[in-house]
Residue frames as qw, qx, qy, qz and C-alpha x, y, z in Angstrom:
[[0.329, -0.795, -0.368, -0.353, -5.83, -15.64, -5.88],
 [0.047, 0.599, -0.274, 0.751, -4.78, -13.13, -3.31],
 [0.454, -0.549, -0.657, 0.247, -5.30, -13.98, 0.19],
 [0.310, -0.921, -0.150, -0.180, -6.41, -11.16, 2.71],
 [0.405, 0.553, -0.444, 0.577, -3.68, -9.52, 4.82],
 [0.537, -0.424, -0.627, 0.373, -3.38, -11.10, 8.19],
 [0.393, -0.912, -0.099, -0.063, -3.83, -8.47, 11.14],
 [0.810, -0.224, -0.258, 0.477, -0.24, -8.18, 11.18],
 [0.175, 0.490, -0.219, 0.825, 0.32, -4.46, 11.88],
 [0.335, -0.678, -0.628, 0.183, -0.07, -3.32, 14.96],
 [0.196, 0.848, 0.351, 0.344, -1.66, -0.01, 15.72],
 [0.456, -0.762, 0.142, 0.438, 1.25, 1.17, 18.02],
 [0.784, 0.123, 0.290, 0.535, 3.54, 0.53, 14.90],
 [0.111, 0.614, -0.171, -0.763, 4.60, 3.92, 12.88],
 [0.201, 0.364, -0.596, -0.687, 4.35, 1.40, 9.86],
 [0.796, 0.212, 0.030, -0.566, 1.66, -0.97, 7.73],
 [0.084, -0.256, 0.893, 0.360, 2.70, -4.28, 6.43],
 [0.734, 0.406, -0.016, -0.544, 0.69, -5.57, 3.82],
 [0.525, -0.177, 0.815, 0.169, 1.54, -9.27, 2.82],
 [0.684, 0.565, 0.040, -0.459, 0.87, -9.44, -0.78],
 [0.865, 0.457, -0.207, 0.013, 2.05, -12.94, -2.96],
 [0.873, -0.257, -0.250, 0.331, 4.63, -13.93, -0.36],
 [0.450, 0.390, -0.076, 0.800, 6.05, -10.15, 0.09],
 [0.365, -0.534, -0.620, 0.444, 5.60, -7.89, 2.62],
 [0.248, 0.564, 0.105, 0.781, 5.44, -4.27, 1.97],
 [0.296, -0.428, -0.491, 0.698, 5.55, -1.71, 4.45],
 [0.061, 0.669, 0.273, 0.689, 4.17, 2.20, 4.45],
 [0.088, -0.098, 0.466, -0.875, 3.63, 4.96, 7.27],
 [0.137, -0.430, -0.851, 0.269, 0.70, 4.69, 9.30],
 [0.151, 0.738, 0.172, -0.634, 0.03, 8.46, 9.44],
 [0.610, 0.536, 0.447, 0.375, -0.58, 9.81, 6.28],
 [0.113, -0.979, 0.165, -0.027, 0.93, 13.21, 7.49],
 [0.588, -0.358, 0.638, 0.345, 4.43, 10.80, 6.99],
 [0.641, 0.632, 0.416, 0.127, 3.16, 10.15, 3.32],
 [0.428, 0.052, 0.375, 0.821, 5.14, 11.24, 0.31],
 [0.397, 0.482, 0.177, -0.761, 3.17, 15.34, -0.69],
 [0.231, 0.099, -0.718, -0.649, 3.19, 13.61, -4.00],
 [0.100, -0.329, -0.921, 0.181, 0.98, 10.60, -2.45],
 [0.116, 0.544, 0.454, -0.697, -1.49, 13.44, -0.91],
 [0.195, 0.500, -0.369, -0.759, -1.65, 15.41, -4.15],
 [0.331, 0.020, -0.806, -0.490, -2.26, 12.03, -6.54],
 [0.006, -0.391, -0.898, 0.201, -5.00, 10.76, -3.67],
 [0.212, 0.508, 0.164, -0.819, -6.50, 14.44, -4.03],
 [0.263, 0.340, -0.592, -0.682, -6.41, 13.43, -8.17],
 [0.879, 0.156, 0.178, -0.414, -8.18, 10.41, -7.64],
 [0.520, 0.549, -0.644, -0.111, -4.58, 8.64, -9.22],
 [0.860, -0.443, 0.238, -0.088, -4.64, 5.64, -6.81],
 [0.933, 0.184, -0.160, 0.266, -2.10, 3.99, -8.93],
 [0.442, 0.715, -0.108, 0.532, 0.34, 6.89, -8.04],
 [0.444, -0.733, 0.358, -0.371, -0.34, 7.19, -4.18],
 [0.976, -0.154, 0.024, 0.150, 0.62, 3.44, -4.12],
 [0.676, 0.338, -0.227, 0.614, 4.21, 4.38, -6.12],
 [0.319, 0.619, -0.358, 0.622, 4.94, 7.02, -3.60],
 [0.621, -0.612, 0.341, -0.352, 3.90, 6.01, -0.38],
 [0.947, 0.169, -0.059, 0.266, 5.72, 2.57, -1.34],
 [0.239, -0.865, 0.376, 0.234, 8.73, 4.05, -2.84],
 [0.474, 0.619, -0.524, -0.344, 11.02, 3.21, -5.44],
 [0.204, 0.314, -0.913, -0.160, 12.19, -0.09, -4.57],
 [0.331, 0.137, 0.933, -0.042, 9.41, -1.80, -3.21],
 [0.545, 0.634, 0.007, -0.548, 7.34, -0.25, -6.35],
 [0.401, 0.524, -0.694, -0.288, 9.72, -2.17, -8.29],
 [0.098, -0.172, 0.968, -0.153, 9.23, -4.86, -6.61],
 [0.450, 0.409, 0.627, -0.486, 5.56, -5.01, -6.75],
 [0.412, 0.671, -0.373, -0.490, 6.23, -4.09, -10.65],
 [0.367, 0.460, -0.795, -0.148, 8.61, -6.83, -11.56],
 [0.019, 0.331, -0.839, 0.432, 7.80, -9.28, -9.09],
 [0.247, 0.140, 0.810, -0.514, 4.90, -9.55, -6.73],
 [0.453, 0.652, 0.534, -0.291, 1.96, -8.20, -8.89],
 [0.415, -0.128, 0.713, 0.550, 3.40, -8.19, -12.91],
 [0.074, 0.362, 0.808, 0.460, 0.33, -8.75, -14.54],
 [0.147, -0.330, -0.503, -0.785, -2.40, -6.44, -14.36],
 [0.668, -0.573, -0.469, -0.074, -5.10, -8.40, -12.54],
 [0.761, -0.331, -0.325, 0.453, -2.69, -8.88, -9.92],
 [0.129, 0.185, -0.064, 0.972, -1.84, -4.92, -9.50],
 [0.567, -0.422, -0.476, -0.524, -5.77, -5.09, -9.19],
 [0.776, -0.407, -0.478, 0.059, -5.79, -7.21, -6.50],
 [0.523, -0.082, -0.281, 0.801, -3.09, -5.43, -4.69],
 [0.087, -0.341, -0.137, -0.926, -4.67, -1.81, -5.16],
 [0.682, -0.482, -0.373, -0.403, -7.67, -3.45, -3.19],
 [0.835, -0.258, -0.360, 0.328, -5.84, -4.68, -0.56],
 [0.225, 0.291, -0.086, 0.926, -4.04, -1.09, -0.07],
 [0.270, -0.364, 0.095, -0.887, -7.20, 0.80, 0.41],
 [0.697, -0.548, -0.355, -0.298, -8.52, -1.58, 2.73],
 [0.652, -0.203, -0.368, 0.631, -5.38, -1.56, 4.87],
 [0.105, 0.220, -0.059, 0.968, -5.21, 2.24, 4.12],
 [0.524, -0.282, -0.621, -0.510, -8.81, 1.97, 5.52],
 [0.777, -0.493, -0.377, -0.105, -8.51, 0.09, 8.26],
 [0.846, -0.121, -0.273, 0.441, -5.20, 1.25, 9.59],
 [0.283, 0.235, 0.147, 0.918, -4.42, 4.80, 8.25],
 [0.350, -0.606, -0.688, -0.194, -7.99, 6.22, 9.94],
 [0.007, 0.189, -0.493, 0.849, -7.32, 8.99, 12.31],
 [0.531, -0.637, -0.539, -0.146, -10.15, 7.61, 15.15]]
C-alpha cells in the first residue's frame, strides 16, 4: 500500500517531489514549465500521458520498470500526482 506524500515540497521550490515506493520524483511547480505535450494530453483527458511528460524519460522509466510495474501500483501513483498536482501546482 502506498503511503501519502509527506509535505515535502516547499512552495518557494520551482519543483514537486512526490515520494512514491521509496523514490522520489520531481516535476515543475508551474505548469507554464510543463512539457506543451503535458498541456495538450491534460486538455485530452490522457492523464497517463501528462504524467510521461511532465516526468520525463528517465524517471518515467523508472516509475515503469521499477517503482510502480504493476498496474494497481501506476493506479496508486496517478492518484498521488493529481493530488500533489492539486495541492501544489494551484495558481492561488
Amino acid at each position: 500500500m502506498a503511503k501519502k506524500p509527506d509535505e515535502v515540497s516547499a512552495k518557494n521550490s520551482p519543483l514537486v517531489q512526490l515520494e512514491y515506493n521509496g523514490h522520489t520524483f520531481t516535476f515543475p511547480r508551474d505548469q507554464e514549465d510543463w512539457a506543451t505535450r503535458a498541456i495538450i494530453a491534460a486538455t485530452r483527458k490522457q492523464y497517463d500521458q501528462v504524467v510521461e511528460y511532465v516526468l520525463g524519460r528517465e524517471q518515467w522509466d523508472l516509475l515503469m520498470n521499477v517503482a510502480a510495474p504493476a498496474y494497481r501500483q501506476f493506479m496508486e501513483f496517478l492518484t498521488l500526482f493529481a493530488e500533489a498536482v492539486e495541492r501544489e501546482c494551484s495558481s492561488e
